[in-house]
N, C-alpha and C positions, 0 to 999 in steps of 0.2 A: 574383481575376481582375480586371487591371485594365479600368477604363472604366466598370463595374456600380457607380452611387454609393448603390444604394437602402438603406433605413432599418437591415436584418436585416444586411450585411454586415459592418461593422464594429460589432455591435451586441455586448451584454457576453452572456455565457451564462445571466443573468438575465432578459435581454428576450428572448432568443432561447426559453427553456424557457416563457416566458409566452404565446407565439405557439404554438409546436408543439403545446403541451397543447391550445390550441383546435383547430387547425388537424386533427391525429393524431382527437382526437374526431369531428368533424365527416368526416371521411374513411371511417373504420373502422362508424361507425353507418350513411352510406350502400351498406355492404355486409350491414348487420346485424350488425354485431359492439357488441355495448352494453360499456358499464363493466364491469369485472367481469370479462369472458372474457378481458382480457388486461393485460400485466404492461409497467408504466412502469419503466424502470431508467436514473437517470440520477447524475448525479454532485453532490457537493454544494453547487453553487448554485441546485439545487432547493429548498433548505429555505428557504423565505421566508416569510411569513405571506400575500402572495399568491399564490403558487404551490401552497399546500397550500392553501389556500381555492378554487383553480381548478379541481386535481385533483376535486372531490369523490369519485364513487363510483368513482373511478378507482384499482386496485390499484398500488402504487409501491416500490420499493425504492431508498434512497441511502442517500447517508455523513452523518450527522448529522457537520455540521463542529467542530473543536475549541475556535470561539469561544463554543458555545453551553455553558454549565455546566455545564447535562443531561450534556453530554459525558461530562467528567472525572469527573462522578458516578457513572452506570453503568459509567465503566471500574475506578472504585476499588472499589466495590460489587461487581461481578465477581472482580476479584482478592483482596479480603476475604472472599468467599461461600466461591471456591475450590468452585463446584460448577459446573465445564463442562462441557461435549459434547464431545467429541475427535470432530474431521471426518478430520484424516490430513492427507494431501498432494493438493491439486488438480487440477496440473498435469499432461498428458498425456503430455506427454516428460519422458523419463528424467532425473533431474538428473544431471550430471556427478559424478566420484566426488573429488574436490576442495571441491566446494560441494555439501553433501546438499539434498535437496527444502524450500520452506516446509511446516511443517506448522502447522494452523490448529485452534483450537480456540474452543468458544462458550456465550456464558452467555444466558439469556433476559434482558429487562429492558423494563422499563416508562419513556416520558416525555411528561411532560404541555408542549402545546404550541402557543399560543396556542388555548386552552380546551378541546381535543382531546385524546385519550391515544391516544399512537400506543406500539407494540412497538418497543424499542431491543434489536439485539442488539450486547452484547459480544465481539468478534471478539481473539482473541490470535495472532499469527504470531509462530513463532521466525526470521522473516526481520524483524528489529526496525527500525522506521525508526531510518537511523542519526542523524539530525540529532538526533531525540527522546533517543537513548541517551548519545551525547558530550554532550547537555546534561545531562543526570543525573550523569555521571562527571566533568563539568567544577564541577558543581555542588556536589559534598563534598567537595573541596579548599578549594573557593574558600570556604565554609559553615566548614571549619575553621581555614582561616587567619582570617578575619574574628574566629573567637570567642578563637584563641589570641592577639589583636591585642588583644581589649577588656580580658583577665582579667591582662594581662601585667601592667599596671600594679599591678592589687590583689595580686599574688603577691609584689611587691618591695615592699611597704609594710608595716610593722610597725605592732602596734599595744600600745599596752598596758596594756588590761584585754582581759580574754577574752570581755568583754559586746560590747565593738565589733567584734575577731575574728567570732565571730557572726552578727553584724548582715551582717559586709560577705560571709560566707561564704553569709547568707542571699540576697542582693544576687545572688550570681554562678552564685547556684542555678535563678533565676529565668531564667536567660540561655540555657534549654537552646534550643538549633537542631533544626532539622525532623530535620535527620541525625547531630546528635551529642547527648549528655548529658553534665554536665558534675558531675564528681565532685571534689567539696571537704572536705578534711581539716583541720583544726584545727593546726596546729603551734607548740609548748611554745618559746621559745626564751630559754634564764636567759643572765643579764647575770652575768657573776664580774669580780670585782674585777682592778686592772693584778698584775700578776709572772707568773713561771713556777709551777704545779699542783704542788701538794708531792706525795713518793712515799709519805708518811705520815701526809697528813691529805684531809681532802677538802674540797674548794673549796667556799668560802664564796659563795650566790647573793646577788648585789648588788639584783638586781631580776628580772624578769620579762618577757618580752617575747610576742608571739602574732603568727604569721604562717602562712599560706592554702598551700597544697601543692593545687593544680587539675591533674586529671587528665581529659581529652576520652575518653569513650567512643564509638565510633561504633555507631551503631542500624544492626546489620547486617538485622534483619529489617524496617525500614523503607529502608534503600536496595535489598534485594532486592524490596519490593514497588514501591518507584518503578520501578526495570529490570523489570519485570513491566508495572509501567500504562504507560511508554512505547513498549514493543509491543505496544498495543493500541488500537483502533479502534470505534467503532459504527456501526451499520446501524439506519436507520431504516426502519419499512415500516407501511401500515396493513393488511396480509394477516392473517387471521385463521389462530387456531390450530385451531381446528374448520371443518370443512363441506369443499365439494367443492375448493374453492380455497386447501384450507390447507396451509400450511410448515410447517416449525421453522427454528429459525437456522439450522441449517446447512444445509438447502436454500435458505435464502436468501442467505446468502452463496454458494453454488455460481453461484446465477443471476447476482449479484452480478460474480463473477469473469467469467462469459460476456460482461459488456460491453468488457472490456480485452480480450478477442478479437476480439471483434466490429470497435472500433475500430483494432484493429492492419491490419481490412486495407483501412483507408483511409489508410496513413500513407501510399502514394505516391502520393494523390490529392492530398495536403496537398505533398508534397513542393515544394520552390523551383525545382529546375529542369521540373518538369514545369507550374506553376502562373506562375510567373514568365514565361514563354515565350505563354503567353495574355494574346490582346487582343480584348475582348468589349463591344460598346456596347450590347448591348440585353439585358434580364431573357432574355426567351423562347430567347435565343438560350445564354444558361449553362444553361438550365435543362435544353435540349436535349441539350448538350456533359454536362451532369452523368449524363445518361439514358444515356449513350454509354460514359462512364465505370464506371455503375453495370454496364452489361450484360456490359461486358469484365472488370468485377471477379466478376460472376455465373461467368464464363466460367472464367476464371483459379481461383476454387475449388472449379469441377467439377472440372477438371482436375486439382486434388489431391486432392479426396476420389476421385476416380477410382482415382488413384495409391497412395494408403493403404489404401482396401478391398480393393485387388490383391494388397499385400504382407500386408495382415490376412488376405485369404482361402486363399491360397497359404502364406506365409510366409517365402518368399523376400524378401528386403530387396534393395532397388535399391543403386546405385552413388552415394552423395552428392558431398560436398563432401570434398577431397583423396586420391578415391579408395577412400574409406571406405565399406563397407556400413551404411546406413540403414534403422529402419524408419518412418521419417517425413519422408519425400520432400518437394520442393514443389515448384510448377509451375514457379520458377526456376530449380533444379535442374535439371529435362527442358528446357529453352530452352537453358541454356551448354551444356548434352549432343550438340543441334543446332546450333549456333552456324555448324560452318565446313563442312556438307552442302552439296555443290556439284551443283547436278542441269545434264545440258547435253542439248544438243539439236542432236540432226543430223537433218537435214532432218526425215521426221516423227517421229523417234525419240526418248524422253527416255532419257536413262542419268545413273548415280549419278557420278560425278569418283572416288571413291575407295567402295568397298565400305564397307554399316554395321560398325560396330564390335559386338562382343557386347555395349556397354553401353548402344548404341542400340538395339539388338534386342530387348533387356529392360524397355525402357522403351516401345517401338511396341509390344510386346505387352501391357503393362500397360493401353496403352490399348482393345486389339484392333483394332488399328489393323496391316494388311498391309505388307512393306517393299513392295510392288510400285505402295505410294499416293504415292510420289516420279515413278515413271518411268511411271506410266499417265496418258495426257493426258485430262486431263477433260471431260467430258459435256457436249455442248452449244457 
């Protein structure tokens, strides 16, 4: 919002999580809600050694980021264990039958962290980040040209005693790569004297030669566990596994998930033309404008959960998008539904411009809403 120069606005999501922690604490205890009764989820620029020194007793779930070691460690220890938790599929809407659902699986784990031991869970999706995966697969090409490029030379060089053959065969044994192994055979090669091979005698060896026959094996069971560790992820959290407030990974990754909901339905708050369009010189005055946003965001997903527990309770599925029956409505949905309702007025009379449609009908009832709340003039 431009005009607002204060500290928190352009501030990174580090100073910003360093603020809130206070801020959410101090909030939540003058209602009596202490540490403990409720669960911090944020993303991973939480993990700081002052951010987790501020939390104290405060319950937390995030993403242990991939620069931390820890990381890679519980995710290869996971995929070595090979002893998951199968969670399934998360998501609440149907995946399309072109792209099946992610389905999500998890391993417990432990990491210690700046003098703490917090619970790492190992998280696998077969929805694989792709960036992680084309680096894998760009990576054992590139792993085997590199080693076919070193050995090339030792394969055209001849030697001659079989003590240095040996030697150099030992040489290119040592060369094995993360994802290939590199197999070296000995080869005999005799020196015969100039003419053409009599059909009657057999060729006299002049001398002896020894030369390297390198064959690259590729380590399928270690590129199948790399594509393995790069879809996968950890979850940090300090919730214990016992007592009233306890998880497993996979309820925590569940709550985990709940925040990329949560955030989704502030994307048109964030939006450029709704954001851009504001000019605000005073704190109290966004914070107000924010209160205003917050209430119409309240509003807007009653309004769908309205429209869901109608079709859940009934089972009748609304009208969606391109005329297709839905059973997961939204409130934008029911707005373009209304869009071009013309209500007019003669003298004290309201009337509708054109009769509702059956698809409006279905949806005014969804709300329990009367068609007769267009053309009755209101109270007062």
């Amino acid at each position: 919002m431009r005009g607002y120069h204060a500290t928190l606005t352009n501030a990174s999501d580090k100073t910003l999580n360093r603020t809130l922690l206070s801020e959410i604490a101090q909030l939540l205890t003058q209602y009596g809600v202490q540490p403990g009764a409720y669960l911090y989820i944020a993303d991973a620029a939480l993990v700081t050694e002052d951010h987790l020194a501020a939390l104290g007793d405060t319950l937390f779930i995030t993403r242990l980021p991939t620069t931390y070691s820890a990381c890679g460690r519980v995710i290869a220890e996971a995929v070595a264990h090979n002893h998951w938790a199968e969670v399934g599929v998360l998501t609440q809407t149907p995946p399309p039958k072109h792209r099946p659902g992610t389905c999500y699986k998890v391993a417990e784990g432990i990491v210690p962290l700046y003098g703490k031991t917090y619970r790492a869970g190992g998280v696998h999706s077969t929805s694989q980040d792709p960036r992680r995966q084309q680096r894998v697969e760009r990576e054992v090409p590139e792993a085997s040209t590199t080693l076919r490029t070193t050995v090339r030379a030792a394969t055209q060089q001849e030697y001659f005693c079989r003590a240095d053959a040996e030697a150099a065969a030992e040489q290119l044994r040592a060369l094995q790569s993360a994802y290939h192994r590199v197999e070296v055979m000995i080869e005999e090669r005799p020196q015969y004297g100039p003419g053409r091979p009599s059909q009657t005698q057999l060729r006299v060896v002049k001398a002896r030669r020894y030369g390297l026959q390198v064959t690259l094996h590729e380590r399928a069971e270690v590129v199948a566990r790399k594509r393995q560790e790069a879809g996968c992820f950890v979850l940090l959290t300090n919730v214990s596994t016992v007592g009233e407030r306890a998880h497993r990974a996979g309820e925590g990754l569940r709550a985990s998930k709940e925040q990329h909901g949560v955030e989704q339905n502030f994307a048109f708050l964030k939006a450029p033309i709704i954001v851009n369009s504001l000019f605000l010189k005073k704190p109290e005055r966004i914070a107000a404008l924010g209160l205003v946003f917050l209430l119409a965001l309240l509003l807007w997903r009653l309004m769908e959960r309205t429209l869901r527990g109608h079709v859940e309770t009934t089972g009748n599925p609304l009208i969606g998008w391109a005329k297709k029956a839905t059973q997961k409505p939204t409130a934008f949905m029911m707005l373009t539904k209304f869009a071009a309702v013309m209500v007019l007025k003669v003298g004290g009379q309201r009337q509708l411009a054109q009769p509702l449609s059956t698809v409006q009908q279905a949806y005014l009832n969804a709300f329990g809403v009367p068609i007769t709340s267009f053309t009755l003039a209101p109270s007062g």
